[in-house]
N, CA, C, O and CB atoms as a CASP TS submission, in Angstrom:
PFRMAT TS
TARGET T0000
AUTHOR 0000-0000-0000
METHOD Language model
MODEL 1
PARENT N/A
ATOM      1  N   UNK     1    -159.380-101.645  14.616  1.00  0.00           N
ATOM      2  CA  UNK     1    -158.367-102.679  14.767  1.00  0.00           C
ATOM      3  C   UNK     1    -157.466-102.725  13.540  1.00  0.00           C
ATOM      4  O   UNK     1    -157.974-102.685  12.420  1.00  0.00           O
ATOM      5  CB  UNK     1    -159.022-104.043  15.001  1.00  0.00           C
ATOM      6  N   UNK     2    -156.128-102.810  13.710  1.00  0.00           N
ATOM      7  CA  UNK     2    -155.253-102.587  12.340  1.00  0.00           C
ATOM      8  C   UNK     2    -154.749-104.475  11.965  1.00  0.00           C
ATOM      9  O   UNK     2    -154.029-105.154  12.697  1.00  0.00           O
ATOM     10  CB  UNK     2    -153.472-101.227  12.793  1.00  0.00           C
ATOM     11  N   UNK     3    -155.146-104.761  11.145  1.00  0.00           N
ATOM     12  CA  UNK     3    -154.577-105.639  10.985  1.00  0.00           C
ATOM     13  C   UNK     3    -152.832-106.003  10.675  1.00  0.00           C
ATOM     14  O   UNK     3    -151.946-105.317  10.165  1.00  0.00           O
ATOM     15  CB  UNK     3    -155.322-105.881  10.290  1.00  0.00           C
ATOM     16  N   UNK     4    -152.836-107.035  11.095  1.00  0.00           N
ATOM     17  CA  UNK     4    -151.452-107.278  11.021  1.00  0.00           C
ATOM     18  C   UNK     4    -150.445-107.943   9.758  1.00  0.00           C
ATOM     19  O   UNK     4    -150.350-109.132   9.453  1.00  0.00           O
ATOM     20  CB  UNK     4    -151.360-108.030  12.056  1.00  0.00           C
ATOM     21  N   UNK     5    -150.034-107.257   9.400  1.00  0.00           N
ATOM     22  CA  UNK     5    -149.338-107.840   7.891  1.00  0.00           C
ATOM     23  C   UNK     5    -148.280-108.854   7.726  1.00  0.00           C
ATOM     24  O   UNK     5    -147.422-109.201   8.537  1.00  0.00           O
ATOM     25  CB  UNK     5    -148.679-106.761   7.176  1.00  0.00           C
ATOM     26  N   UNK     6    -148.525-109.311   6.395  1.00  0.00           N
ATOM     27  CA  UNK     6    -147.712-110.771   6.650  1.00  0.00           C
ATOM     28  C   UNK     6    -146.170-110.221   5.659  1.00  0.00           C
ATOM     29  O   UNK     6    -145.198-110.963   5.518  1.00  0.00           O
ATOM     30  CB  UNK     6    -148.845-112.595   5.757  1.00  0.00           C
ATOM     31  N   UNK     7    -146.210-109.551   5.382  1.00  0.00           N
ATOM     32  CA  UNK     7    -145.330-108.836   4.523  1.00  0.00           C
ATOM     33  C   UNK     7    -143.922-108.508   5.913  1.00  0.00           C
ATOM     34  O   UNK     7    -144.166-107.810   6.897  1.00  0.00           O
ATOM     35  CB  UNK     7    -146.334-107.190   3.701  1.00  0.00           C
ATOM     36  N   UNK     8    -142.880-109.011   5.733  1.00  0.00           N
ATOM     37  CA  UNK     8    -141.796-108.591   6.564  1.00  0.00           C
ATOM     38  C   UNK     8    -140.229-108.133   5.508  1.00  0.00           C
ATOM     39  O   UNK     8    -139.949-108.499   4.367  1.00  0.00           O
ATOM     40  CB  UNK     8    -141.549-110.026   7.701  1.00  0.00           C
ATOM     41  N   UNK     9    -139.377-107.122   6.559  1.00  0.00           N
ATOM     42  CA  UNK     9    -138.070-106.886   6.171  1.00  0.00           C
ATOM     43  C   UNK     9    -137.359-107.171   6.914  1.00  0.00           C
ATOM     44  O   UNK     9    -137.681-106.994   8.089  1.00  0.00           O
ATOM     45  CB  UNK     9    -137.750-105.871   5.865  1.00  0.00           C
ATOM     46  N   UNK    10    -136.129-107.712   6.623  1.00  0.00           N
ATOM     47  CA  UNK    10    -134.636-107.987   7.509  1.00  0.00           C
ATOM     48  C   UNK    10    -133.969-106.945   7.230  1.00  0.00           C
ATOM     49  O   UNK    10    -134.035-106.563   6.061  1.00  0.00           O
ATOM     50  CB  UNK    10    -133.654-109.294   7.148  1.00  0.00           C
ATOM     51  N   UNK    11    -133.400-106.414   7.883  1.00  0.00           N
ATOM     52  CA  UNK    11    -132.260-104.984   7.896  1.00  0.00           C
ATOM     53  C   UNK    11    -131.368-105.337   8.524  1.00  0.00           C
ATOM     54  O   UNK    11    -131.648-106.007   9.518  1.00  0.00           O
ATOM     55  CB  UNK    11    -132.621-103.569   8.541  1.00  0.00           C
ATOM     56  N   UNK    12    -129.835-105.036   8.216  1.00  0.00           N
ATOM     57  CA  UNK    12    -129.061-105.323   8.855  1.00  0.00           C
ATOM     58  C   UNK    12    -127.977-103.714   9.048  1.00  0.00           C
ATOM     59  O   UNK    12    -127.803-102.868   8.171  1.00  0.00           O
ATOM     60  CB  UNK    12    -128.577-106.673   8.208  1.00  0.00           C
ATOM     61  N   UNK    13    -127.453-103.709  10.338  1.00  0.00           N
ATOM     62  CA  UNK    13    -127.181-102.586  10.546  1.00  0.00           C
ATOM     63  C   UNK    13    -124.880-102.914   9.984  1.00  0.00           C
ATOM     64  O   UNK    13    -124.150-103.825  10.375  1.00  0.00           O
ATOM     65  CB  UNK    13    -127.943-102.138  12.527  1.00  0.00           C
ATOM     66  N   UNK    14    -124.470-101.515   8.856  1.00  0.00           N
ATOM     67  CA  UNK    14    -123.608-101.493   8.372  1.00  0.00           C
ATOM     68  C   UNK    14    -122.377-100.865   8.642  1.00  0.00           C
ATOM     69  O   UNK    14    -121.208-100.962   8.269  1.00  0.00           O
ATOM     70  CB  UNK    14    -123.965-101.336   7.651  1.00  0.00           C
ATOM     71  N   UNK    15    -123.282 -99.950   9.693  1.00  0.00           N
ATOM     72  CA  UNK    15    -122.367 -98.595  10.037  1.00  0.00           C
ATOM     73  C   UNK    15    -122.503 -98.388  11.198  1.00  0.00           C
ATOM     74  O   UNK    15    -123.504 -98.936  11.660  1.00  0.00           O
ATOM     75  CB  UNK    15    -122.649 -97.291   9.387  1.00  0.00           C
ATOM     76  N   UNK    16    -121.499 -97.414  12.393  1.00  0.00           N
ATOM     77  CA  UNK    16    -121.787 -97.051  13.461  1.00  0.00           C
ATOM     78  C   UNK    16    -121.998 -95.969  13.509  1.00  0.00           C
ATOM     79  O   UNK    16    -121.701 -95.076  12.716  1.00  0.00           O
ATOM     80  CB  UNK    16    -121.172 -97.306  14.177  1.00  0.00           C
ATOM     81  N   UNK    17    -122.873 -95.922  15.036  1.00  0.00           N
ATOM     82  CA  UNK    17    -123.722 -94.434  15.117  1.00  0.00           C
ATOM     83  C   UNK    17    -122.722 -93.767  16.111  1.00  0.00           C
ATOM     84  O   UNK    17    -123.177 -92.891  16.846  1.00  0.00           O
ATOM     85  CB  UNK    17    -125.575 -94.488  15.822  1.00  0.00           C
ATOM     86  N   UNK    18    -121.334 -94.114  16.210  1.00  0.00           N
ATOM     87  CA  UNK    18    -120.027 -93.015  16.755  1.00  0.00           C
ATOM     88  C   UNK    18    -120.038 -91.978  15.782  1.00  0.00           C
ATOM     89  O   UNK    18    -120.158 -92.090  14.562  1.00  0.00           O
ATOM     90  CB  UNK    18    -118.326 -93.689  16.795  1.00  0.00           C
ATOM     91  N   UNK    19    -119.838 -90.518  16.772  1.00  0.00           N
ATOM     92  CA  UNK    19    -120.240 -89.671  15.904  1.00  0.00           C
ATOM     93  C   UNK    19    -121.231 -89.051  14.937  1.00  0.00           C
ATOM     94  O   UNK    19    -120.875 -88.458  13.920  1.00  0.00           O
ATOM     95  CB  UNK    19    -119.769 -89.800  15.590  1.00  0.00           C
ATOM     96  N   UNK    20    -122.284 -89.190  15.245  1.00  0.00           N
ATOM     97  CA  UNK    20    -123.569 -89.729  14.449  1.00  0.00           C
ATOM     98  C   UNK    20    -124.329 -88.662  15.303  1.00  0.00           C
ATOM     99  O   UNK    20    -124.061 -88.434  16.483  1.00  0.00           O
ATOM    100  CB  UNK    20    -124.115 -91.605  14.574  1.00  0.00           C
ATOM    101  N   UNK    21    -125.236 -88.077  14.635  1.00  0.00           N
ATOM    102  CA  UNK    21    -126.492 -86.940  15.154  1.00  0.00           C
ATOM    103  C   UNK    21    -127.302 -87.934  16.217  1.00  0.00           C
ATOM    104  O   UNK    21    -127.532 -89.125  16.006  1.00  0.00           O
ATOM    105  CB  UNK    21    -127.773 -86.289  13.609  1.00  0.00           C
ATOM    106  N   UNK    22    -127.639 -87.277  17.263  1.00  0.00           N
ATOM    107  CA  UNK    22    -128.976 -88.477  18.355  1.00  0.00           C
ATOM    108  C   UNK    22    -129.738 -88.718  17.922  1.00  0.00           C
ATOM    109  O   UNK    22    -130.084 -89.845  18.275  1.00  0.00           O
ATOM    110  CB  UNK    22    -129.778 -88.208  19.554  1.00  0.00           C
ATOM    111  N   UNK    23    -130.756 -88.027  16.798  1.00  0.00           N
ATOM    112  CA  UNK    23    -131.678 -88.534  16.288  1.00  0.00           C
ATOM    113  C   UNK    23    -131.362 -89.805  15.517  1.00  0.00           C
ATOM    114  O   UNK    23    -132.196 -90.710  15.545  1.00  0.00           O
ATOM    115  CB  UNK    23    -132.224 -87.627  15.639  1.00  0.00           C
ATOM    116  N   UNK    24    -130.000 -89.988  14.688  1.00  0.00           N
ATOM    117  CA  UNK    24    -129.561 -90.940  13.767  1.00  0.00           C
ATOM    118  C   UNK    24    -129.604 -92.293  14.669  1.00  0.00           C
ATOM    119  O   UNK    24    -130.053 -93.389  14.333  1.00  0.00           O
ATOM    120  CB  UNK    24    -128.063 -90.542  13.125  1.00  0.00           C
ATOM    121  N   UNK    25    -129.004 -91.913  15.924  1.00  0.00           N
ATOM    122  CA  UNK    25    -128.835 -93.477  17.149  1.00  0.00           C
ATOM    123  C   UNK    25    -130.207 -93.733  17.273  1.00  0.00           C
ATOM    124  O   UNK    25    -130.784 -94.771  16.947  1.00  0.00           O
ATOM    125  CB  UNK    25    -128.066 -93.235  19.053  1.00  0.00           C
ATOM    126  N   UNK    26    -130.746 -92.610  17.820  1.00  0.00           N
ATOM    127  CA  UNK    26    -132.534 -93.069  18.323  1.00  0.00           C
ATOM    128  C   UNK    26    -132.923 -93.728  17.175  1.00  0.00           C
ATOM    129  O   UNK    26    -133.374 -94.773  17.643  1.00  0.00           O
ATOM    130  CB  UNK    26    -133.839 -91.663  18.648  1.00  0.00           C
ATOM    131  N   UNK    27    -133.098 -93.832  15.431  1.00  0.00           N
ATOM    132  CA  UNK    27    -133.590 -94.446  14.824  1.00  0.00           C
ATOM    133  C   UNK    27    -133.080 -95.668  14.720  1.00  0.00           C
ATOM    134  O   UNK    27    -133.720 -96.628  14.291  1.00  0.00           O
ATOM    135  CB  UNK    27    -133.751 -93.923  14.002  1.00  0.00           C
ATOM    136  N   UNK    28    -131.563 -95.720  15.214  1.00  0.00           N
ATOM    137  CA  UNK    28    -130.876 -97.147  15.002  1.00  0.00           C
ATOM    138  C   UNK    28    -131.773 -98.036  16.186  1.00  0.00           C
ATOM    139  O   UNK    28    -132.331 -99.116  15.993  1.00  0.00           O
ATOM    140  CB  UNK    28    -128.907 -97.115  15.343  1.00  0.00           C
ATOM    141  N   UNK    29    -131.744 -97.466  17.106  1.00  0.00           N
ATOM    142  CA  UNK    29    -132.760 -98.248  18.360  1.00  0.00           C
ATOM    143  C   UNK    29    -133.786 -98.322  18.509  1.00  0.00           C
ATOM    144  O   UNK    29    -134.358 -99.260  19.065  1.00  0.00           O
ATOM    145  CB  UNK    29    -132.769 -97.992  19.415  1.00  0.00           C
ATOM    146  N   UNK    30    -134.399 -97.121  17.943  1.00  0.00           N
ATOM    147  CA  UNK    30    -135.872 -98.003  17.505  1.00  0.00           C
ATOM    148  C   UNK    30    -136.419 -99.127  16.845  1.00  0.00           C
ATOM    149  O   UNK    30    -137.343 -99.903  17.087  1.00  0.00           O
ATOM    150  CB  UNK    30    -136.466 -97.468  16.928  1.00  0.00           C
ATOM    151  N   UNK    31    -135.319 -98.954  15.652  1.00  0.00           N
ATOM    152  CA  UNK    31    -135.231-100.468  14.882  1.00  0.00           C
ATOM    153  C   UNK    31    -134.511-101.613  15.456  1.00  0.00           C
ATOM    154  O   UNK    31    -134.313-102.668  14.852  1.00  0.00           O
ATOM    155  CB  UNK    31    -134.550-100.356  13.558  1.00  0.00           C
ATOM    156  N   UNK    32    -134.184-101.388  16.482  1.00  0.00           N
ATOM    157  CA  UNK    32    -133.616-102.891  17.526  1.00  0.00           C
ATOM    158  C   UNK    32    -132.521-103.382  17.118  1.00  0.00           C
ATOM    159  O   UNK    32    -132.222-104.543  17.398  1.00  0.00           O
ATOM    160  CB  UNK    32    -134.542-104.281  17.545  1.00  0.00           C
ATOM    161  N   UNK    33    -131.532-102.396  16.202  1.00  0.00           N
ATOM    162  CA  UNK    33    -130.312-102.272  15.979  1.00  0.00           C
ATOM    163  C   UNK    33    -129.608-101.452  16.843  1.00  0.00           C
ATOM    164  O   UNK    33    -130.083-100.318  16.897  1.00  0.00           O
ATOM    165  CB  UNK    33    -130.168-101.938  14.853  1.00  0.00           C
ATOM    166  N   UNK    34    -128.275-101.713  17.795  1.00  0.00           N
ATOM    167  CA  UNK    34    -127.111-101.044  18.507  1.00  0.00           C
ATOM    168  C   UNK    34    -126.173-102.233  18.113  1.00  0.00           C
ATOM    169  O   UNK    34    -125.919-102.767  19.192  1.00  0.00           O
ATOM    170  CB  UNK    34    -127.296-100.678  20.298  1.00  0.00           C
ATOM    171  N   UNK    35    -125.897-102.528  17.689  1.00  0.00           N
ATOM    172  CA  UNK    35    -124.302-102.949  17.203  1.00  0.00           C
ATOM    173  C   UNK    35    -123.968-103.509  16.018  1.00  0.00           C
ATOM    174  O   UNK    35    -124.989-104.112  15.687  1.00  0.00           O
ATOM    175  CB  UNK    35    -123.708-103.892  18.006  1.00  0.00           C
ATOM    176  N   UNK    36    -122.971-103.705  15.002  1.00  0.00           N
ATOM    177  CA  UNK    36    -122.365-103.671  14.123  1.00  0.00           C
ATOM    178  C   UNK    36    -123.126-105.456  13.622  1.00  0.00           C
ATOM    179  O   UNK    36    -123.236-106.471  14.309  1.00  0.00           O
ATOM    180  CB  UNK    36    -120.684-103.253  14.511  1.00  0.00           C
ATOM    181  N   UNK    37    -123.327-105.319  12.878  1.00  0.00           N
ATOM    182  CA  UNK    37    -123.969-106.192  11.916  1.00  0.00           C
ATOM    183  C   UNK    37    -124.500-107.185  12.514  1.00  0.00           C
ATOM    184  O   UNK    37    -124.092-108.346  12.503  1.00  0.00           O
ATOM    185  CB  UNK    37    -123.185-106.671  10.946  1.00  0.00           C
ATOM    186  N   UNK    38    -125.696-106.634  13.211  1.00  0.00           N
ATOM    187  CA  UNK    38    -126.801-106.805  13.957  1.00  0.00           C
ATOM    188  C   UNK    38    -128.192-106.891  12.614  1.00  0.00           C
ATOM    189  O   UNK    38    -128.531-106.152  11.690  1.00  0.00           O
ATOM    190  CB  UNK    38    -126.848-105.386  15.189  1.00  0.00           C
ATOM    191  N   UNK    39    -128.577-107.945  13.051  1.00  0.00           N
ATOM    192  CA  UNK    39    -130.045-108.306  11.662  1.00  0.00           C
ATOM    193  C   UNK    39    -131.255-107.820  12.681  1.00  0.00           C
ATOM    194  O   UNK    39    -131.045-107.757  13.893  1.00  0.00           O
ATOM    195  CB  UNK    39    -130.403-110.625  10.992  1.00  0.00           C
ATOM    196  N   UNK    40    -132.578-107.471  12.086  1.00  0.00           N
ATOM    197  CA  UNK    40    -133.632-107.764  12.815  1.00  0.00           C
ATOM    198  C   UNK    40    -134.791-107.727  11.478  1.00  0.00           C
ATOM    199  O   UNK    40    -134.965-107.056  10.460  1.00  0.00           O
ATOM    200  CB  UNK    40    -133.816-106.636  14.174  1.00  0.00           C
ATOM    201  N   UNK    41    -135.362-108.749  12.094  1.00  0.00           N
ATOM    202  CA  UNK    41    -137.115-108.846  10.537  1.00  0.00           C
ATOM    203  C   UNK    41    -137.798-107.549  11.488  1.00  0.00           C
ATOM    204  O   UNK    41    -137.652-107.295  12.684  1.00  0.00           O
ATOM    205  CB  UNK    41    -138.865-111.195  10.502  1.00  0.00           C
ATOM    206  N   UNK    42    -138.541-106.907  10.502  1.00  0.00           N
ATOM    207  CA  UNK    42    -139.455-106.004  11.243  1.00  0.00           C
ATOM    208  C   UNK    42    -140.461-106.225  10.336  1.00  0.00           C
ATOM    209  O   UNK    42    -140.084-106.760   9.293  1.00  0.00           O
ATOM    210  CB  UNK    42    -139.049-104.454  11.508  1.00  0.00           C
ATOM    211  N   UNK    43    -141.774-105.938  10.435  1.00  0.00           N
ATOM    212  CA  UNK    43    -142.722-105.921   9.967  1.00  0.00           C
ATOM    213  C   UNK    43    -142.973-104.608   9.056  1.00  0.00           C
ATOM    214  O   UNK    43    -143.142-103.494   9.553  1.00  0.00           O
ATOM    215  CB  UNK    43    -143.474-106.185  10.917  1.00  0.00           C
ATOM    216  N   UNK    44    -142.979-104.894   7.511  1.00  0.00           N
ATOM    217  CA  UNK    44    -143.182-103.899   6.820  1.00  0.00           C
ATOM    218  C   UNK    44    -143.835-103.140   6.406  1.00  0.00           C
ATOM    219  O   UNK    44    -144.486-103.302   5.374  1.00  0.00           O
ATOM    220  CB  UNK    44    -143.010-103.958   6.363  1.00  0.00           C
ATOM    221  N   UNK    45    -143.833-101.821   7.294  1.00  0.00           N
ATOM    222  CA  UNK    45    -144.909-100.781   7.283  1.00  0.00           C
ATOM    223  C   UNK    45    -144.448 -99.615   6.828  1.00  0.00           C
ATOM    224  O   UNK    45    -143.217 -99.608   6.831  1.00  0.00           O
ATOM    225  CB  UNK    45    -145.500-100.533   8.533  1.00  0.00           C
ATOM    226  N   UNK    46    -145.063 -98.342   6.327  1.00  0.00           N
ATOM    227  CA  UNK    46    -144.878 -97.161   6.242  1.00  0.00           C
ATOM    228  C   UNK    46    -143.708 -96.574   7.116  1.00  0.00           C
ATOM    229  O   UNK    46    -142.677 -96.070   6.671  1.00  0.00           O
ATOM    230  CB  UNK    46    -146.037 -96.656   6.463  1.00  0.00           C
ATOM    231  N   UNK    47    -144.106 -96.753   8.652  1.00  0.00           N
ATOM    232  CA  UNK    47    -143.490 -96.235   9.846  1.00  0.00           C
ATOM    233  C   UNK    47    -142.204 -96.403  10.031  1.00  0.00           C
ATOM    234  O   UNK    47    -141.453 -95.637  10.635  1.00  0.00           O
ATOM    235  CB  UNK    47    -144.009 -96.679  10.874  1.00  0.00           C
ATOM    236  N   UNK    48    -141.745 -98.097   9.158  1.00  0.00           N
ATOM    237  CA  UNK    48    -140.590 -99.081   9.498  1.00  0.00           C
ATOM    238  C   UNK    48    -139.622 -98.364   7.809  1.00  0.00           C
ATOM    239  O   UNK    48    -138.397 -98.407   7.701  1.00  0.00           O
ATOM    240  CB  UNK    48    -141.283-101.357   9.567  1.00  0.00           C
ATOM    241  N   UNK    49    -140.153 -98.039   7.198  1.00  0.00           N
ATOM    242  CA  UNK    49    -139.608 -97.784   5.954  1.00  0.00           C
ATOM    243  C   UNK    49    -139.099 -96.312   5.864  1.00  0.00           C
ATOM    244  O   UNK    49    -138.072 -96.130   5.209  1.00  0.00           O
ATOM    245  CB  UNK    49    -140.627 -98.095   4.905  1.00  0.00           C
ATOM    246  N   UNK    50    -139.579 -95.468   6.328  1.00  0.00           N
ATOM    247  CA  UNK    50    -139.239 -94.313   6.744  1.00  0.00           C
ATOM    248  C   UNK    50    -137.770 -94.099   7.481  1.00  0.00           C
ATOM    249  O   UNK    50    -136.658 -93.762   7.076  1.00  0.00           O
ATOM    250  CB  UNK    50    -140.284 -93.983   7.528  1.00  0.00           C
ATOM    251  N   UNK    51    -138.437 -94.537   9.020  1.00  0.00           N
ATOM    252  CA  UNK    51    -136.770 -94.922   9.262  1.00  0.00           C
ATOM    253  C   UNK    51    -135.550 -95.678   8.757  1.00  0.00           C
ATOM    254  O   UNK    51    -134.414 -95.305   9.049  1.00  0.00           O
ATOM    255  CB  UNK    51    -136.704 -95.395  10.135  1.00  0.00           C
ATOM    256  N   UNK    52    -135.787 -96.733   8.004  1.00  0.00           N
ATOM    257  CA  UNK    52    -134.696 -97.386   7.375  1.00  0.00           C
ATOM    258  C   UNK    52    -133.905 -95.965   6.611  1.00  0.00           C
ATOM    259  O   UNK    52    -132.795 -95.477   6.825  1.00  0.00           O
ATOM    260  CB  UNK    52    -135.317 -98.721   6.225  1.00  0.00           C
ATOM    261  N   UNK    53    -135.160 -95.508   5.505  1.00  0.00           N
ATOM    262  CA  UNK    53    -134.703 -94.289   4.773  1.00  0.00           C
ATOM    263  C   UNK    53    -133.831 -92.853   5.218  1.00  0.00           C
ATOM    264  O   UNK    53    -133.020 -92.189   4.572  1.00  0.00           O
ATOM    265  CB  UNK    53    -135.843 -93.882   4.353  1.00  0.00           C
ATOM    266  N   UNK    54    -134.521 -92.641   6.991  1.00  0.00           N
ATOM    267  CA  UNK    54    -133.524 -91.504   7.411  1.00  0.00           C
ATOM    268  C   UNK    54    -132.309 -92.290   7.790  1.00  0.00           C
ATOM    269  O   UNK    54    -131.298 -91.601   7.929  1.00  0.00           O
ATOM    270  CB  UNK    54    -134.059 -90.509   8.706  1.00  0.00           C
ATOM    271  N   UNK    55    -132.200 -93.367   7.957  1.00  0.00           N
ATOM    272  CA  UNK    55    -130.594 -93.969   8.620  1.00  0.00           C
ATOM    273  C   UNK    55    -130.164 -95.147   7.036  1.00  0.00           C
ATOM    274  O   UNK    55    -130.021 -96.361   7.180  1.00  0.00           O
ATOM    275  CB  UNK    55    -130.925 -95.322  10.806  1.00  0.00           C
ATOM    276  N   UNK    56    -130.052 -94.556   5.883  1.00  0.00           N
ATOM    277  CA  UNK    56    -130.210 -95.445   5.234  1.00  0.00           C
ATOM    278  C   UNK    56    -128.495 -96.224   4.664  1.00  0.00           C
ATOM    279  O   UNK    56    -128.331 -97.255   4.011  1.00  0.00           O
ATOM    280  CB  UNK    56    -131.229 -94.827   4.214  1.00  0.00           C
ATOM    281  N   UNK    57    -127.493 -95.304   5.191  1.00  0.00           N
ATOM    282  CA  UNK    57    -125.735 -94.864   5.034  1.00  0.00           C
ATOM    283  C   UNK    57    -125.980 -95.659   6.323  1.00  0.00           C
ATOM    284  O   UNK    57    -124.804 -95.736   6.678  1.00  0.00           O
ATOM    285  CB  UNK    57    -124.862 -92.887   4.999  1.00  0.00           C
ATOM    286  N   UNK    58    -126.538 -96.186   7.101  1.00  0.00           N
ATOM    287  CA  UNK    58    -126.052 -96.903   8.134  1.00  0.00           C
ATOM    288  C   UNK    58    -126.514 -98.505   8.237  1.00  0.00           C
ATOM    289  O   UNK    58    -125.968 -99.353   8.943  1.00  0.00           O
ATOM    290  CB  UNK    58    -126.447 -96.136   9.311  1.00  0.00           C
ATOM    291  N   UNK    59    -127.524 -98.679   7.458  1.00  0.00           N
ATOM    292  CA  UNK    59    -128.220-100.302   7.340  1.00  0.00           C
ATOM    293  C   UNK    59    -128.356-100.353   5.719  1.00  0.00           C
ATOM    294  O   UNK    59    -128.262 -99.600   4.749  1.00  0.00           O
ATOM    295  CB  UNK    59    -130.073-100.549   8.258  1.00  0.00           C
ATOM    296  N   UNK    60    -128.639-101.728   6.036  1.00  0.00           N
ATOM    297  CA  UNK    60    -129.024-102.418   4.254  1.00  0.00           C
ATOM    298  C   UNK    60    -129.919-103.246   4.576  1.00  0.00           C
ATOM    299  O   UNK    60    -129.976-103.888   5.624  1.00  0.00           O
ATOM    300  CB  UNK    60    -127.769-103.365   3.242  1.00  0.00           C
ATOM    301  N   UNK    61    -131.059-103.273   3.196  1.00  0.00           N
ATOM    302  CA  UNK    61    -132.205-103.805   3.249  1.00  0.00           C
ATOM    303  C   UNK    61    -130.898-105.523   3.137  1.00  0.00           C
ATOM    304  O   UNK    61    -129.840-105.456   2.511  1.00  0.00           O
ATOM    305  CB  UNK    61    -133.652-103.144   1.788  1.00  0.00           C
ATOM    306  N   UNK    62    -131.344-106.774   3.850  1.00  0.00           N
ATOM    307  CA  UNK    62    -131.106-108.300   3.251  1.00  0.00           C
ATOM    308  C   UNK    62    -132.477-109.000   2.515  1.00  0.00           C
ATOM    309  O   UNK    62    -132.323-109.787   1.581  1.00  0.00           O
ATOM    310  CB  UNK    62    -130.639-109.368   4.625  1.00  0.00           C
ATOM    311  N   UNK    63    -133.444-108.743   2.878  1.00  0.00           N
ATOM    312  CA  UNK    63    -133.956-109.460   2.142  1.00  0.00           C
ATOM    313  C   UNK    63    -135.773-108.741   2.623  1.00  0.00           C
ATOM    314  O   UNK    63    -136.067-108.296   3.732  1.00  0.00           O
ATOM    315  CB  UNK    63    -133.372-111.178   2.438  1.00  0.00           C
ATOM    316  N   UNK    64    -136.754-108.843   1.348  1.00  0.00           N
ATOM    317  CA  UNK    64    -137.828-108.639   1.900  1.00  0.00           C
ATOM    318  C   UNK    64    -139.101-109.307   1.127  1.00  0.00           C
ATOM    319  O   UNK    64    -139.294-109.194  -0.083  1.00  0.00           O
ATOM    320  CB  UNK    64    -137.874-107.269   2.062  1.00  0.00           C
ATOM    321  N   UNK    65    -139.771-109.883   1.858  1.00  0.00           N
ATOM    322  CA  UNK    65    -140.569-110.786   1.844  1.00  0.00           C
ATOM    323  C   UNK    65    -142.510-110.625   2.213  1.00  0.00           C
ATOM    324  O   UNK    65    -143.231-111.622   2.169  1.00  0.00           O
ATOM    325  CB  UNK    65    -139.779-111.574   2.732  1.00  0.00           C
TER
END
């Protein structure tokens, strides 16, 4: 059983994925970002930090907690 962490990030998306490699969109939507300065908290994990990092010219960390 993995426990669940109390540790969260807000990302907010900066840039559009027009013109943009598919893999670059697929990471924008995995993170529950498709449109222009769109926020979402995600829970801060390995998995969630990674992707921020390959799409990182397209979101900004706001705040992490």
């Amino acid at each position: 059983m993995a426990k669940k962490s109390d540790k969260t990030i807000t990302v907010e998306q900066t840039g559009s994925p027009i013109r943009r490699p598919g893999d670059q969109r697929a990471t924008l939507v995995g993170l529950g970002l498709n449109k222009m300065h769109k926020r979402r908290t995600l829970e801060d994990t390995p998995a969630v930090r990674g992707m921020i990092n390959k799409v990182s010219h397209l979101v900004r960390v706001v705040e992490e907690k």
